[in-house]
N, C-alpha and C positions, 0 to 999 in steps of 0.2 A: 218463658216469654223472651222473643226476641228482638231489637231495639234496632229498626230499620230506617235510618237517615232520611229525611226528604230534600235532600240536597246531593247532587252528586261531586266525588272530590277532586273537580280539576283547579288545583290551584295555579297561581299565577305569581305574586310576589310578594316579597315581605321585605324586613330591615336586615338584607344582607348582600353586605359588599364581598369579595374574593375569596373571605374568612367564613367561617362558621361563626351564627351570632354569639356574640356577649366573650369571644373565648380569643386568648393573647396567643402569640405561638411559643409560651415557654410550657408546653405540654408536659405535663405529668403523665401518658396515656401509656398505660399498663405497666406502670412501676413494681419493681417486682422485689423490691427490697425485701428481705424476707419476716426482716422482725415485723415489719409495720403490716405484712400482708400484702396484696395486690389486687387492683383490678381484674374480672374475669369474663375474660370473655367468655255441700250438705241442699235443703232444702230452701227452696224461695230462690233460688240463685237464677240473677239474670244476664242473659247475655248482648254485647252490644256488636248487632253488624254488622260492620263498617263497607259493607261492600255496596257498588252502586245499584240502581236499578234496572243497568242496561247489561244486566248480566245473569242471566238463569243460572244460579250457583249460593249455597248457602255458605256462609263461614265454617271452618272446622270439620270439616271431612275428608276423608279419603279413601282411598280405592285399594291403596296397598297397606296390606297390614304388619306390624311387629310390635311385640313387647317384652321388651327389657325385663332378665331375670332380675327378682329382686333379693338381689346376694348383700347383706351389710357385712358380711364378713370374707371378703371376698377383694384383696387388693388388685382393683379394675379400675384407673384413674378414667383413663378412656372412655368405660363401658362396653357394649360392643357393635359391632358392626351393623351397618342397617341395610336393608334392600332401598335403591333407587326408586324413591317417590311416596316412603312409608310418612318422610315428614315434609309434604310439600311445601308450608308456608315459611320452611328456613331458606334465608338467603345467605349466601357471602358478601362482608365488605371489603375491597379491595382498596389499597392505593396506587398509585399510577407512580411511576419515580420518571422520571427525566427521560430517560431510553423507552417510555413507554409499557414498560413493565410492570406486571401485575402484581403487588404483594399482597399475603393476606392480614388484613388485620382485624377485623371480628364478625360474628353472626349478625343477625338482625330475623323480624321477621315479618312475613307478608299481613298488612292488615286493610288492604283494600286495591282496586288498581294500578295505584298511585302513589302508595300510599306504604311506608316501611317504619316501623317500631326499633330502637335499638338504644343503648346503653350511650350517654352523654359523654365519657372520658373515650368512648370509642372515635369518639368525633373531634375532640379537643386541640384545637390548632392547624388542622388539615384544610387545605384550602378546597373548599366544595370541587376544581374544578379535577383537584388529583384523584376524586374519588370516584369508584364505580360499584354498583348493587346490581351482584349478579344471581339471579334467581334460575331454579330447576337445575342450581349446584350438588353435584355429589362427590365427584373426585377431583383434588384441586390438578393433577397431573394431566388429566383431558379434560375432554369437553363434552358433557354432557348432552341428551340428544335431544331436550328439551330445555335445555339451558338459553339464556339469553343479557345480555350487558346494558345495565340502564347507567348513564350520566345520571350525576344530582342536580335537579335544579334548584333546589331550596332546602335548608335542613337549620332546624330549630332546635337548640338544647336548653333545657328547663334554663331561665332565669334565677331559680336560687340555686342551681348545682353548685354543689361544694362550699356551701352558706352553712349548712347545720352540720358541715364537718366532711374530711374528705371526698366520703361516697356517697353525700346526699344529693337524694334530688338527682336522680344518675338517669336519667332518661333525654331521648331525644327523636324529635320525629324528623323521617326524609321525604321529600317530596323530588319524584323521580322525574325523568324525560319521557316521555310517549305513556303507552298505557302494556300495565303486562298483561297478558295471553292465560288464560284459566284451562287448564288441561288436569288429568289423573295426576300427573307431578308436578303441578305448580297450584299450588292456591290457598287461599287468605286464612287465618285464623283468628278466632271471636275473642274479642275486646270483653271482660269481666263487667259490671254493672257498680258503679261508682260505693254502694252500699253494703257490697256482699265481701264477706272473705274470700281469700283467693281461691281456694282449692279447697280436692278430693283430700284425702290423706297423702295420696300416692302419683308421683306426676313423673314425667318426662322429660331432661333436660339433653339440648343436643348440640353438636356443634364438631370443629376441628382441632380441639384441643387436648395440650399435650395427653399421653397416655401413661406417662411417669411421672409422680409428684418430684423427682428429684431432676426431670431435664425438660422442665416446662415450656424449652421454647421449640421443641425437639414436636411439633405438632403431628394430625394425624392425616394423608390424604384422601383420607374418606369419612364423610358423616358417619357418626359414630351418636351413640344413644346412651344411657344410662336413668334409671327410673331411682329417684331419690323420694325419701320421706318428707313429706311439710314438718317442720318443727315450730312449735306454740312459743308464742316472744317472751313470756314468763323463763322457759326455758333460755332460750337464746338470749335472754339476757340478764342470766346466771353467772355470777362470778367465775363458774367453772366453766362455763362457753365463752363470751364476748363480753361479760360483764365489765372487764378491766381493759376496753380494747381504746386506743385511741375514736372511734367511733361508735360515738352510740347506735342502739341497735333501732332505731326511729320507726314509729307506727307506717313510715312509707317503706317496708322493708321486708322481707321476707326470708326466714331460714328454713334449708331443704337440706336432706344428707342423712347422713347416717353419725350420731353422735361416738362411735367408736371404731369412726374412721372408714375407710376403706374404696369410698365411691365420691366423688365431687365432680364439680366443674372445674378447669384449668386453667392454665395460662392458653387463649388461641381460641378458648369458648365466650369472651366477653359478647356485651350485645346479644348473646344471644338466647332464644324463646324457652323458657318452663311452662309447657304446655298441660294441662291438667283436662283429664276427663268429664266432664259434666252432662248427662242426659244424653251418650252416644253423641257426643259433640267435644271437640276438643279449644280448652280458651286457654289465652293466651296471660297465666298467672303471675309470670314473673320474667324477670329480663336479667340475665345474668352479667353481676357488679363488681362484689369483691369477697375475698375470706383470706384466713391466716393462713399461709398456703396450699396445696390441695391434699383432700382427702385424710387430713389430720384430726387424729381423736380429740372429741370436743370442739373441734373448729368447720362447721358443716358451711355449707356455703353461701352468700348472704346476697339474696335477689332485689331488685326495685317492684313494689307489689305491683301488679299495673292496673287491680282497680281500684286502688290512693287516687290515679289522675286518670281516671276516666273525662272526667270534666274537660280536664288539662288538655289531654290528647283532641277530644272536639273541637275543642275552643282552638286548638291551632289549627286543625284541618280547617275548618270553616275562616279562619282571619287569613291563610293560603287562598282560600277559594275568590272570597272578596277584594283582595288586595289587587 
């Protein structure tokens, strides 16, 4: 069953001044210290929409196909290579520096028009106006032939980030300029149902990030794929995973990888989408946060679940729409 909005998401404003709400500019965003870790960029299961009604198109589909071997033994920090448009609902986030310049600083990913999901410390201190969300991204060295550069108009990060400990609460929503264009390589992916666990067993995490645990800032110019394992928080938060970690491993959270190393998400993948199969439809289970650094045995990678705040996520779309 599918959870189709009666409101459409053109939002308009909210409580923010030049800054990202609630957040100072003494940014912590993608610390990479390595003791502490670093930010990174079944049945009954319901999925949620989000897309409007002025668009013939369902969430979670696509036209081009690929699937990530699943190698756990296999040192592939990267994963590998994808075809242009296999994952259309990832975007890049860019910052804009002074001269105009684009840099990359994390994924995100499409969840309706208007409308962009991504990781809270990706956002943290950046002023809305330096930032651009560019969709139908694949190679960061050109320019893709369905690509396009949205301004942010508005962009919310959770209210309790970093309240129940560094990488809590690591979520944040963007509200873009204009409306983006639905094509084979661009479009939205399904929102999870506030009640249900996240995932298949077996999902899909993607982005531009490093392909070496050891020069994590050394990123990749092309979307790149890797299918990682859900791990059960029993596990993951086992003395011999994260049990001793400066953060707790929180019911808002999600462990995916391979407990004996070899495949994660990196430095360069933050923000961005763990996409999980469900009923020939793909949703959007996790949003890539933080781990003790990549693709380390017993250190699997540790997502924001994203249907904890299914709620969360409406409630800001619709306080955007009305404001």
């Amino acid at each position: 069953m599918f959870f189709n909005p009666t409101f459409v998401f053109l939002c308009s404003s909210i409580l923010l001044n030049n800054e990202i709400e609630g957040m100072s500019l003494n940014s912590i965003t993608h610390d990479r210290v390595k003791r502490n870790g670093f930010p990174k960029f079944s049945t009954g299961f319901e999925l949620h929409d989000l897309f409007t009604h002025r668009r013939a198109m369902t969430c979670g589909s696509r036209v081009v196909n690929h699937e990530p071997q699943r190698a756990a033994n296999v040192k592939i920090v990267g994963g590998t290579s994808t075809p242009y448009g296999a994952y259309p609902w990832q975007v890049e986030i860019q910052v804009r520096s002074s001269t105009g310049q684009g840099e990359h600083q994390c994924g995100g990913a499409i969840i309706s028009d208007t409308v962009i999901l991504t990781a809270a410390h990706c956002l943290q201190g950046i002023s809305k106006s330096k930032l651009r969300i560019i969709v139908g991204k694949h190679n960061l060295n050109g320019v893709d032939k369905f690509e396009k550069t949205f301004k942010v108009e508005k962009a919310v990060l959770h209210h309790r980030f970093r309240k129940e400990g560094t990488h809590s609460n690591d979520i944040a929503v963007v509200k873009i300029r204009g409306n983006i264009e639905f094509n084979q390589y661009v479009q939205p992916i399904c929102i999870p149902d506030r009640d249900n666990a996240a995932a298949s067993d077996w999902c899909v995490v993607t982005g531009w990030g490093a392909q070496n645990a050891e020069s994590i800032d050394d990123i990749s110019n092309t979307l790149r794929a890797a299918t990682v394992k859900v791990i059960d928080q029993n596990t993951c938060r086992s003395s011999a995973v994260y049990g001793n970690s400066n953060q707790n491993i929180l019911d808002s959270m999600l462990c995916a990888g391979y407990l004996n190393g070899g495949i994660d998400a990196c430095g360069g993948d933050s923000g961005g989408p763990l996409a999980c199969k469900i009923g020939g439809r793909f949703v959007l289970s996790g949003v890539v946060s933080w781990g003790d650094g990549c693709a380390k045995k017993n250190k699997p990678g540790v997502y924001t679940r994203v249907s904890y705040y299914t709620k969360w996520i409406n409630d800001r779309i619709q306080m955007l729409q009305e404001t």
